[in-house]
C-alpha positions as CSV (number, residue, x, y, z in Angstrom):
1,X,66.1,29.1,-125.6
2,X,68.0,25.8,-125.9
3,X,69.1,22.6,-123.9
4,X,70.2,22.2,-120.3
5,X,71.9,19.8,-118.5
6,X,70.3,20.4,-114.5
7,X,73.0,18.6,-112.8
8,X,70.0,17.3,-110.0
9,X,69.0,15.8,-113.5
10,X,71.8,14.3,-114.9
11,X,70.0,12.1,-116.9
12,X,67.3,14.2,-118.5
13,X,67.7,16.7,-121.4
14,X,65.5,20.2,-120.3
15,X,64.7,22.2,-122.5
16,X,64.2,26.0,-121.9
17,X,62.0,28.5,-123.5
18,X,61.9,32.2,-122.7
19,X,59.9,35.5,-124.0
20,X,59.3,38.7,-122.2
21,X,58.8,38.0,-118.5
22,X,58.0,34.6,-119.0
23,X,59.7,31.5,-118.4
24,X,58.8,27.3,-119.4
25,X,61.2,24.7,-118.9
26,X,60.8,21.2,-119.8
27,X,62.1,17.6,-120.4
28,X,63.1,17.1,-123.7
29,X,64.2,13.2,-123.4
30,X,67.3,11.5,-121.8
31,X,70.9,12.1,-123.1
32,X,72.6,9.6,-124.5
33,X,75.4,9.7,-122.4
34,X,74.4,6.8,-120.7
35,X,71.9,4.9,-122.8
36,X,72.8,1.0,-124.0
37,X,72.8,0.4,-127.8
38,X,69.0,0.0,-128.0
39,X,68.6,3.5,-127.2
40,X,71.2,4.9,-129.8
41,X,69.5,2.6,-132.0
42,X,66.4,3.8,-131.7
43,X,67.3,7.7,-131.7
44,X,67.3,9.8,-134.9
45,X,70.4,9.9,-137.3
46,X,70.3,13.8,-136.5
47,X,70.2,13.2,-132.5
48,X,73.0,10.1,-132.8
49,X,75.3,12.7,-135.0
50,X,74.4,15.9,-132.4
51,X,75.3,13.2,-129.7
52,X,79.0,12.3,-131.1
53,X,79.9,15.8,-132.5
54,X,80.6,17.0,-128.9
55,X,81.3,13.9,-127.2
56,X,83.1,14.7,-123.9
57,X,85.0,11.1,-122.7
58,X,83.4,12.2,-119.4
59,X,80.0,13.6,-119.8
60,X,79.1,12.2,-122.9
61,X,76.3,14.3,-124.9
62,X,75.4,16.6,-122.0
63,X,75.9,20.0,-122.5
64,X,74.3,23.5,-122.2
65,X,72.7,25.0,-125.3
66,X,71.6,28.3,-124.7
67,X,71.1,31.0,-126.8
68,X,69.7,34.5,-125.2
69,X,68.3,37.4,-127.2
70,X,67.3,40.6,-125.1
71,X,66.9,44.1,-125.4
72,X,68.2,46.7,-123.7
73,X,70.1,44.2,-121.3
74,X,73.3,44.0,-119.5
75,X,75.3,41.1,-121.3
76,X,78.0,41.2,-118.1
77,X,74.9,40.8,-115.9
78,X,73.7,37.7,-118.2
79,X,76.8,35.8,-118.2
80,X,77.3,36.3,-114.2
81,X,74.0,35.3,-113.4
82,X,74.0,31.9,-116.2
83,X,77.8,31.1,-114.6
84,X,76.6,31.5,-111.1
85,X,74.1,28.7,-111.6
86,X,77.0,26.7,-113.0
87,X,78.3,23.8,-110.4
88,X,81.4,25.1,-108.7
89,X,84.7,22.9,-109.0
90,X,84.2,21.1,-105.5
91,X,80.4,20.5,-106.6
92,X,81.5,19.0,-109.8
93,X,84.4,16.8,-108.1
94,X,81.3,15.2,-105.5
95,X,79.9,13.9,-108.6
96,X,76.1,12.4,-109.7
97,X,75.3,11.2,-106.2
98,X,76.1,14.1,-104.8
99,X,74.5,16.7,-107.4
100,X,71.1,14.8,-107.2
101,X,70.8,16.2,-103.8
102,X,71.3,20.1,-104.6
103,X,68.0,21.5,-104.7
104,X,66.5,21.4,-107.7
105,X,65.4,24.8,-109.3
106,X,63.1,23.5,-111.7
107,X,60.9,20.8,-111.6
108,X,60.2,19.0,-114.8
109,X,57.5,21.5,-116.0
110,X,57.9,25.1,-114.4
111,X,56.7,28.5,-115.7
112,X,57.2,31.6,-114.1
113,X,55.6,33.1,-112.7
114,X,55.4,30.5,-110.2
115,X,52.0,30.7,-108.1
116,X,52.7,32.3,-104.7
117,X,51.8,28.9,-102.4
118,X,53.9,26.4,-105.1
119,X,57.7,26.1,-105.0
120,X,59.7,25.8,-108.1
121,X,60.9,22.3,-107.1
122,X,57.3,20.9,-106.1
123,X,57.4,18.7,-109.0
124,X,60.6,17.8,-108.5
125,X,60.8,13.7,-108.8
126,X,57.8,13.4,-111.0
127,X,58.4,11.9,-114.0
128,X,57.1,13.0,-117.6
129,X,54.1,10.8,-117.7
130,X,53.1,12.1,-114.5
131,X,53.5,15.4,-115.3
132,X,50.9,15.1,-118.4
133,X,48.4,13.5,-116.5
């Protein structure tokens, strides 16, 4: 479980929960990266002091957070599979424009298993207040 930056998201904090076969990922907020002094403002002492801990001067406060418990599981496999979804040098160089047009894996509120006739992405450009209603 933890935090994701989804670089087709590059604004929105998701936030991904797994146990057994199941998967749910959802938005969590926006990162601060980019917000104007209202936001940081507004935001919890905790979140401002998570926020400038790990400051990058180029990505601000986004960041992957994961943590993954399993059993009987191939750690090697793990770490391929999480730095194979990684953005590769020449997708990082394109930049924000670019990355929003990558498909998008998720959707802002996925959980496996998907239904056979919906793909992951079908929500994809919804926002959060659309996605509760």
């Amino acid at each position: 479980m933890g935090r994701i930056w989804l670089a087709t998201r590059p604004d929105a904090v998701l936030w991904v929960e797994s146990a057994g076969g199941g998967l749910q990922v959802g938005y969590a907020g926006d990162w601060l990266a980019d917000a104007d002094d209202a936001v940081w403002e507004s935001a919890s002492p905790e979140r401002r002091a998570l926020a400038s801990l790990a400051w990058d001067p180029r990505f601000g406060d986004r960041a992957q957070d994961l943590v993954v418990l399993t059993h009987d599981a191939d750690p090697d496999a793990i770490e391929a599979d999480l730095q194979a979804a990684l953005l590769t040098d020449a997708e990082l160089a394109a930049g924000e424009v670019a990355w929003r047009e990558l498909p998008d894996p998720f959707g802002f509120w996925h959980s496996d298993p998907c239904a056979p006739d919906t793909p992951a992405d079908l929500t994809a450009g919804r926002s959060h207040h659309e996605e509760e209603h």
